[in-house]
N, C-alpha and C positions, 0 to 999 in steps of 0.2 A: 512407415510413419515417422514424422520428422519430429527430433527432439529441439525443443524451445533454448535457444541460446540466446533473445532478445528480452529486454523488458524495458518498458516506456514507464516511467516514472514520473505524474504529473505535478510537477512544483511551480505553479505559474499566481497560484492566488496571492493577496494583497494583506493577507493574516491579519484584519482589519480589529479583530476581536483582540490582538497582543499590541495595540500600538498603547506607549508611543516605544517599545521596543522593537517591534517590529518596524519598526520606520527608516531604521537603516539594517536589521539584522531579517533576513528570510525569515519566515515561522519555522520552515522545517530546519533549520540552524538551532532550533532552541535544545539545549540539550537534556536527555535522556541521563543524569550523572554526570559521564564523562564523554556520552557520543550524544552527537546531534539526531532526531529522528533518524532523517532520510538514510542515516548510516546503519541504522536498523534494518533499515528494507531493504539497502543494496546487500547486506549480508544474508540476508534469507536467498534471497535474488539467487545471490551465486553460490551456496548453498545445495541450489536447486542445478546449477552447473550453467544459471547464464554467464555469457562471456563479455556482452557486449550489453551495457547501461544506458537510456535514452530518456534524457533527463529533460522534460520540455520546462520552462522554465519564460520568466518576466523581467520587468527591468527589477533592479536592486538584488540581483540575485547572484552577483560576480561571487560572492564567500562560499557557495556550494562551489562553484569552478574550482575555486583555491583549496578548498579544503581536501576536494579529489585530486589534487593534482601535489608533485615532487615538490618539496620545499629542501632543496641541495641547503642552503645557508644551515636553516634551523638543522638537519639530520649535523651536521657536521660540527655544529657545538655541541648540540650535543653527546655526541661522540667524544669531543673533549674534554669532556666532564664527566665521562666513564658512564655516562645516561644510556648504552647502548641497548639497555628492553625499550626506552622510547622514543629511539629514533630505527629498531627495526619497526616498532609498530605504526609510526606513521608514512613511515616507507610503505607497509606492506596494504595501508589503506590506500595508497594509491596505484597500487597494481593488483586489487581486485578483480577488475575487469575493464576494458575497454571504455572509455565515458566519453557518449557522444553529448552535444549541448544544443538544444535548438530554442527559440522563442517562441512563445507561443503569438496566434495572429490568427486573423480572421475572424466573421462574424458569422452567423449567429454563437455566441459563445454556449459554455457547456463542460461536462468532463470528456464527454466526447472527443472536444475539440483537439485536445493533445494528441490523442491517437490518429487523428485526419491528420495534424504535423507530423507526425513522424513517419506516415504510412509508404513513404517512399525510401524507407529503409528497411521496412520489412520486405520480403520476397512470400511472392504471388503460394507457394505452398508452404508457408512457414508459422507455427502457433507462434503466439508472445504473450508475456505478462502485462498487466498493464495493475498499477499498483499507485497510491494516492500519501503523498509523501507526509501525511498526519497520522495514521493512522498504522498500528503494530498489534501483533502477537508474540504473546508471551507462551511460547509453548516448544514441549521436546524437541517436536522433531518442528523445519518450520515448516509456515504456513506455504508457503510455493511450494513445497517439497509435496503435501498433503495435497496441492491442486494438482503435482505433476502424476501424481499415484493414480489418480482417476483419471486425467487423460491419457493417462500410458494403456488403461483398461476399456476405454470406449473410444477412443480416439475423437473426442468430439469439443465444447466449450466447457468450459469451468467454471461457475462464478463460486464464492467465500460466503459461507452462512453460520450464522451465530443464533444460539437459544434467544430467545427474549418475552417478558411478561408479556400476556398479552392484552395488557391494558397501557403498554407503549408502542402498540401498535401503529398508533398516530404518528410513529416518530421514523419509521424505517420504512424500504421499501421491503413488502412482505411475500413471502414465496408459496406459490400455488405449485403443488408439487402430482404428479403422478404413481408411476412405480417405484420402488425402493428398492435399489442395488443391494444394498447391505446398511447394515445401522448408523452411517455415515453418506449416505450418497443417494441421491434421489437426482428423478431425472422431473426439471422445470417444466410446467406449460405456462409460466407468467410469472410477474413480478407487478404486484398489485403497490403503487406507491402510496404509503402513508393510511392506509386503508382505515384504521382505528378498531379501538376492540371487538364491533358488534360484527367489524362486516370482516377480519383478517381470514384468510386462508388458512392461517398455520400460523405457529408461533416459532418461525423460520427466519429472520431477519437476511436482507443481503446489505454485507458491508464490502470495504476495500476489498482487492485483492481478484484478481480474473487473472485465467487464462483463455486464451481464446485463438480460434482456429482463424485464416484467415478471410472464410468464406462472410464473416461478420463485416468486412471493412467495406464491399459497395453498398453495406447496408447505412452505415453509417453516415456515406459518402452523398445520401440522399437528402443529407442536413434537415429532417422533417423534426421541424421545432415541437415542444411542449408545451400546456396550457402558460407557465412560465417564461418563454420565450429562446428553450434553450434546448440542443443540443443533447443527449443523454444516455450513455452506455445502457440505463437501464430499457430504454427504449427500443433500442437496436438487439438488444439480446432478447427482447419479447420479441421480435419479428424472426429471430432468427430461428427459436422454439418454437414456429409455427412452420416451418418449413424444414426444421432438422432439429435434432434433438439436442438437448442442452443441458445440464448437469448443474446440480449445487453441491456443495462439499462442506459437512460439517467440520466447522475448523475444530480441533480439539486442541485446546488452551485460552487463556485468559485474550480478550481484544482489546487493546487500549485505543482509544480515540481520540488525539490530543492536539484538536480543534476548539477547543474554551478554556479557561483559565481552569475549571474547577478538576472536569478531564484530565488537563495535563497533569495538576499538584498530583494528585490519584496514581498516576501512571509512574509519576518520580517515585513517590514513597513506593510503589510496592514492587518496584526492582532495584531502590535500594533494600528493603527487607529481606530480598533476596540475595543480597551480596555475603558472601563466603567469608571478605575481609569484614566488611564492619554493619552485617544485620542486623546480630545482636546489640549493639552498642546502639544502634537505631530506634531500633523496638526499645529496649531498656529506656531511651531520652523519651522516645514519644509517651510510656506507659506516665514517668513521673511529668513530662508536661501535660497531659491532660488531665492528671489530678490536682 
């Protein structure tokens, strides 16, 4: 059974919701403190022991290229200014892994659609990640690591499931589940999109985050659009639960989703809360400004 050394990372949207900052800066550029998202996710990524990054990506997106990549100038000032914890650190971000760059293209669009770009870089018996450059967990061990646990035990797909009320049902695609491996892992028969409180399966949400075998890809390849008009992982992974078995993975840790402005603020504050150097000093400022 083949270990997943790929991950497709889809950073192609227009972050429409952040403009007008987002109007020259990528969304997944916004930062996380002092990293940008998507630097979150490649570090789970590899983590997890991927080697090789597959970042499908739009126009206005050249600052993720730069940001993974060597900046000799910058390392070397400063180096002469005795900075050298951060110019090994921005060294060492870009020899993480392997970063491949493609554009995303084609129509019918979708999340889909990134994986149909890139699929000519995976090999025909090879799993991959596929991971949605907004969205993170905040947890021990990471979350690809927790997806690689249960494909290593079934050898089959993975998608990332989170707890949720089930009166936001309406808001997630919700998971109709069968057997239960253990009190983390249940094997899928559907993914009911946006189902709403009366009619939900479970109160299972699927968010970011799949691993998947590559027997999924001529499935995908079959482009069978949604009432929407698009394209959708989630669709292709119901078909592929009807034909072989297919896995959720309770993620165990906090999910930030940091696709709207109020999301993101949320996601800042409670990984700076968590900071070692200055939480306290955090919590202490927020406690007296909100009184």
């Amino acid at each position: 059974m083949k270990r997943p050394t790929k991950a497709i990372i889809c950073a192609a949207g227009l972050g429409t919701r952040f403009l007008p900052q987002t109007k020259a800066m990528p969304k997944e550029m916004l930062p996380i403190i002092d990293r940008p998202v998507i630097q979150l996710i490649v570090e789970e990524a590899v983590a997890a022991g991927v080697t090789e990054i597959i970042i499908v990506t739009g126009s206005t997106k050249r600052s993720i290229e730069d940001h993974f990549d060597r900046s000799d100038e910058l390392e070397a000032e400063l180096r002469e200014k005795g900075k050298h914890d951060k110019a090994d650190q921005i060294k060492a971000i870009a020899e993480m892994a392997n970063f491949v760059y493609l554009r995303q293209k084609g129509s019918p669009k979708g999340n889909a659609r990134p994986v149909l770009n890139a699929q000519h870089l995976i090999d025909d018996d090879e799993p991959f990640f596929v991971f949605f450059a907004d969205d993170f967990f905040r947890s021990k061990v990471p979350r690809a690591k927790q997806l690689l646990e249960t494909y290593e035990a079934t050898g089959k797909s993975v998608i990332s499931l989170i707890e949720v009320d089930r009166k936001d049902a309406s808001k997630y695609g919700m998971a109709a589940i069968d057997q239960k491996l253990d009190d983390r892992t249940f094997q899928l028969t559907e993914l009911i999109e946006k189902p709403g409180e009366e009619n939900t399966p479970s109160n299972l949400a699927s968010v970011g985050g799949y691993l998947l075998t590559p027997d999924i890809l001529p499935i995908i390849a079959q482009e069978k659009v949604d009432k929407n008009g698009e394209i959708t992982l989630a669709d292709s992974i119901n078909e592929l639960a009807h034909i072989d078995k297919v896995y959720g993975k309770f993620i165990e840790g906090i999910w930030h989703d940091t696709g709207d402005q109020l999301k993101y603020l949320k996601a800042v504050v409670d990984v700076a809360l968590e900071s070692d150097e200055y939480g306290q000093a955090f919590a202490e400022y927020l406690q007296h400004r909100l009184k």
